[in-house]
N, C-alpha and C positions, 0 to 999 in steps of 0.2 A: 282226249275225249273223256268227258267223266264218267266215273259209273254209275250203272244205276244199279239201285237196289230195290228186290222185291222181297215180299212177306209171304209166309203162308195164312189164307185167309180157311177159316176153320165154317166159314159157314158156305163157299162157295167152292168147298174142296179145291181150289188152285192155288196156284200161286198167283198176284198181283203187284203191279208196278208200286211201292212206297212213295206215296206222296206227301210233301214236308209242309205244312200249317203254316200262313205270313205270321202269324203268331211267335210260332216256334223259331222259325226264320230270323224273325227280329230280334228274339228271345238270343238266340246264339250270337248274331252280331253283336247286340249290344254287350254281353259278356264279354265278349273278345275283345270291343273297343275298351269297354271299362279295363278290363286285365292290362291291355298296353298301356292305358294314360297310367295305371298304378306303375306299372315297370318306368315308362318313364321319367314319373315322377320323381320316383325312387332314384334312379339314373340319376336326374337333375341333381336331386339333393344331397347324393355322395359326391360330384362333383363343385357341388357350390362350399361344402363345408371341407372337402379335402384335396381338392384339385385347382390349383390357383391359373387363372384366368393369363395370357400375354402381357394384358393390362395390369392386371392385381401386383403382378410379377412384378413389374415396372413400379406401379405404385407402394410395395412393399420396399422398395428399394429407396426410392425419395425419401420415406418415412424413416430409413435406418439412417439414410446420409441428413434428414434434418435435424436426429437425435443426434447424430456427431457431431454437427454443427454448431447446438444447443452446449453440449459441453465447452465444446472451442472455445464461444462465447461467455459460459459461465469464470474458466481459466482467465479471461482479458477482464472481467471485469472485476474478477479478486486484483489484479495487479492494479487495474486503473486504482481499484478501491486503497492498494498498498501505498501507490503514490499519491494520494490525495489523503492519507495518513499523515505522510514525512509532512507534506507541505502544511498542513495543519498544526501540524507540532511546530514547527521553525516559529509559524505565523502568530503562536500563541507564546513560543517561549521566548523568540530573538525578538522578529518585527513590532510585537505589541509593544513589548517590554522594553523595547527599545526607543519607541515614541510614544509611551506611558499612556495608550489609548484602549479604550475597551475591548474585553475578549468579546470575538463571533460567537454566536447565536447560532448554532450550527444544523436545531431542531429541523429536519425538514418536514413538508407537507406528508399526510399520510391518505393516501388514494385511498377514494372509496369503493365500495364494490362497483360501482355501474363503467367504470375506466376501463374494467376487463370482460365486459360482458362480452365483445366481439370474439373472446377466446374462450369461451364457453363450450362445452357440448362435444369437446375434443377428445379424444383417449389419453390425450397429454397435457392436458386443460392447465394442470396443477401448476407442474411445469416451467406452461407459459407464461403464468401469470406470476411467478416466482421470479424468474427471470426480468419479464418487463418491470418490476416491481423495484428490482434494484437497480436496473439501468435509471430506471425512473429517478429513483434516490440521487443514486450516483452525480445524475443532469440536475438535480437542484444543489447538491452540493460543490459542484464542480460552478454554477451559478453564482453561488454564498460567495466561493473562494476570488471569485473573479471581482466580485464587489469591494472587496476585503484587499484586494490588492489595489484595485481603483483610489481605496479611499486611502491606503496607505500613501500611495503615488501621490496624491495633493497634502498629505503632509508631511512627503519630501521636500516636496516644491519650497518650503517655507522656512524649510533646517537645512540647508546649505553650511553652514556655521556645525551647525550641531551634530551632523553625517559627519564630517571632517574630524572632528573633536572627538566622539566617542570611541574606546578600541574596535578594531575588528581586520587587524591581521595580525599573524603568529610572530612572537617575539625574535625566533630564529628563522634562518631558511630551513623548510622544511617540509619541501612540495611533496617529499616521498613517504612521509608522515611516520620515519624512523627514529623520532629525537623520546618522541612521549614518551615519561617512564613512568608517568604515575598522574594521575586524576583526582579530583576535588572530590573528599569526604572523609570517612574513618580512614587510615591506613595504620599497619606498622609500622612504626617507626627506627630508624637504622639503628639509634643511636641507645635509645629506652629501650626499645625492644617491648611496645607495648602500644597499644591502636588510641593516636590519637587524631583529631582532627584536622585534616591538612587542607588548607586554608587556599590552595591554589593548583598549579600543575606544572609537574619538572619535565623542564627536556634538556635530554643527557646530549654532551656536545663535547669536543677537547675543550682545553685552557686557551683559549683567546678568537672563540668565537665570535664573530659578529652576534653582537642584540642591538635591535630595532624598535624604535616608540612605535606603538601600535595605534595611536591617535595625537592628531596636534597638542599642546597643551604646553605647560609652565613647570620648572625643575621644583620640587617644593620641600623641605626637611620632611622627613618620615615621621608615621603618626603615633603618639606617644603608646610604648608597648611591644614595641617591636624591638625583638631579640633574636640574637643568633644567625640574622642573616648578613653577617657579613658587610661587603661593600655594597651599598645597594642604593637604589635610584627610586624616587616616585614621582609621577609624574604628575599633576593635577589637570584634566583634560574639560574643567567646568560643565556645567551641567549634571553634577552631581556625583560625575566619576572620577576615580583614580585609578592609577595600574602601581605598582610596586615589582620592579626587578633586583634579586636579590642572589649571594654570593657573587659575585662580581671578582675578575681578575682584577679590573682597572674600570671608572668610567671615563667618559669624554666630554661631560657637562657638566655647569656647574649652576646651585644654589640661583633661580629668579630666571634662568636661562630660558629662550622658547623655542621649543624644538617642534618640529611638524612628522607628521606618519611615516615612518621608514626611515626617520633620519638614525645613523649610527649614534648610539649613547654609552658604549660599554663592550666589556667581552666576558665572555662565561668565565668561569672560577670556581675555585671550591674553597673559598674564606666562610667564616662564620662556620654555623654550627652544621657540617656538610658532610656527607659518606664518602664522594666525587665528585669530580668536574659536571656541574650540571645548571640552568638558569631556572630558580624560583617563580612563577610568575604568577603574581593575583590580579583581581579586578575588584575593585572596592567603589559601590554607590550606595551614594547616602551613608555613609559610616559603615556601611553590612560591607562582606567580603561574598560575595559570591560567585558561582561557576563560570569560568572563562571560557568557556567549552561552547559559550553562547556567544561567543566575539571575536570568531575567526571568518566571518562568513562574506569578507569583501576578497579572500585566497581560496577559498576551498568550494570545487563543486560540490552538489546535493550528493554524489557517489563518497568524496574523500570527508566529505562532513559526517555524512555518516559513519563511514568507516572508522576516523577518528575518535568519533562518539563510545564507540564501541569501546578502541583503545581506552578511553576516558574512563573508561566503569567498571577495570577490571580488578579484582583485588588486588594489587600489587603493594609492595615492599617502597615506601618515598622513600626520597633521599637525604630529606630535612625534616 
C-alpha cells in the first residue's frame, strides 16, 4: 500500500493530504527514464569496447587463423619464387646457351591500383594486396617460363644431331657427386703454389678409372698450347665444341676415331703435370674454354645439379 503523505498547511492550521502536480509527475518520470537510458547507454558502450560479443569471439578467431594462413602462404611463395630462380638460371645459362637462342624477357606486367580495389577498406588491406601482388608476379613468370620451354622444345625437335653431339654427362661415374675436387676459375695451384687460372674441373678417381665421351663426336690432335697434360684425348663433338680429357693412365682411341656418348675412351692417371690420380676435364666452344659445370645436365637432377654447383665454386687447392 503506498503511503501517503501530508503537509502542514499554515494557513488552515491542519494538516493536509500532499498532492503531487502531472507536471511534477512527469517531471520525475522523465528524469528517471533519462537516468536509465544514460546508465544503459553507458552499460552498452563498456560492453561494445570491452566485452567481446560469442560472435566477435568467433570472428576474432577466423581473423588470427587467416593471418596465419597469410604467412603459410607468404613461406610457399618465397620457395615457388626460389624455384623459379634455379629454373631461370639453367634456362639462361645451359638451355639458351646451349641452342644459341635469345635470353627471356622476364619484365613482368605491373598491376595497377584498381586490380586490388576489392581489397580495399580492410585492417589488413596492405597485406593483402602485397601478397596478391606477388602471386600475381609469380603467375606471369611462371607463364614467361612455360613459353620459354615451349619454344626451347620446337628447337629440340630440329637438333636431334646436335642434342647428341654437344657434352652433357660427367666424364667419370659419379652419381654420388664425390670425385669433384676442384672447379673452373682462379685456383692454387699444387705445383706453383700460386692462383692460376684453371681452365676446367678435376675429379679425383684411382689409376684406371673408367672416362667416358660426354658427347658423340671425332678423336682429333690437341690444340696448339697445350701442356702438361699428360696423356690426353680431345674429342671434337662439331657444332662448335670440344671437350679435352687430360692426365690419362692409358686411352682406348685413336687419332680420326668416332666415338658416341658414354663410350669408354681412357682411364684416370696422373701423367703430365699432376699432384694425383685425377681426370682434367675442359669444354672448349668456339676456341673459349669455358665452364663445364653447364654440361652435366642430361645425369644430374635440379637437387644434384645444384649441389654440384656448389661443389664447383669452392676455393679449393686443383690438382694441375
Amino acid at each position: 500500500m503506498a503511503k501517503i503523505k501530508y503537509f502542514y498547511n499554515p494557513h488552515s492550521l491542519d494538516f493536509e493530504k500532499a498532492r503531487i502536480s502531472v507536471r511534477t509527475l512527469a517531471l520525475r518520470v522523465f528524469g528517471f527514464l533519462s537516468a536509465s537510458i544514460v546508465a544503459g547507454a553507458s552499460l552498452l558502450l563498456v560492453a561494445y569496447y570491452y566485452i567481446d560479443s560469442p560472435k566477435e569471439k568467433i570472428l576474432k578467431r577466423e581473423l588470427e587463423n587467416y593471418e596465419l594462413q597469410a604467412k603459410v602462404l607468404n613461406k610457399k611463395v618465397d620457395k615457388l619464387y626460389a624455384s623459379i630462380g634455379e629454373l631461370k638460371e639453367r634456362d639462361a645459362s645451359i638451355y639458351r646457351a646451349i641452342f644459341e637462342a635469345d635470353p627471356v624477357n622476364y619484365n613482368t606486367r605491373k598491376a595497377s591500383v584498381n586490380d586490388y580495389k576489392d581489397l580495399e577498406g580492410f585492417a589488413n588491406s596492405e597485406s593483402l594486396k602485397a601478397l596478391n601482388q606477388r602471386v600475381d608476379a609469380l603467375a606471369d613468370q611462371v607463364t614467361i617460363q612455360t613459353k620459354s620451354m615451349e619454344q626451347l622444345a620446337k628447337l629440340a625437335e630440329n637438333k636431334t644431331d646436335f642434342l647428341a653431339s654437344i657434352p652433357a654427362i660427367q666424364p667419370v661415374s659419379n652419381k654420388k657427386l664425390r670425385s669433384m675436387a676442384s672447379g673452373f676459375g682462379y685456383r692454387l695451384h699444387p705445383i706453383y703454389k700460386t692462383y692460376k687460372m684453371h681452365s676446367g674441373i678435376d675429379f679425383t678417381a684411382p689409376t684406371g678409372t673408367p672416362i667416358y665421351a660426354t658427347g658423340n663426336g671425332r678423336i682429333v690432335p690437341a690444340p696448339n698450347g697445350v701442356s702438361g697434360y699428360g696423356n690426353h684425348v680431345v674429342i671434337d663433338h662439331g657444332f662448335g665444341y670440344k671437350t679435352l680429357y687430360a692426365h690419362m693412365y692409358k686411352s682406348k682411341v685413336r687419332l680420326g676415331e668416332r666415338v658416341k656418348r658414354g663410350q669408354l675412351i681412357g682411364y684416370v692417371g696422373n701423367t703430365g703435370l699432376s699432384s694425383g690420380p685425377h681426370l682434367h676435364y675442359e669444354v672448349i666452344k668456339n676456341g673459349n674454354k669455358i665452364n663445364p659445370i653447364n654440361y652435366f645436365f642430361n645425369d644430374l637432377t635440379e637437387t644434384d645439379y645444384a649441389a654440384m654447383r656448389e661443389i664447383a665454386e669452392r676455393p679449393t687447392q686443383s690438382f694441375d
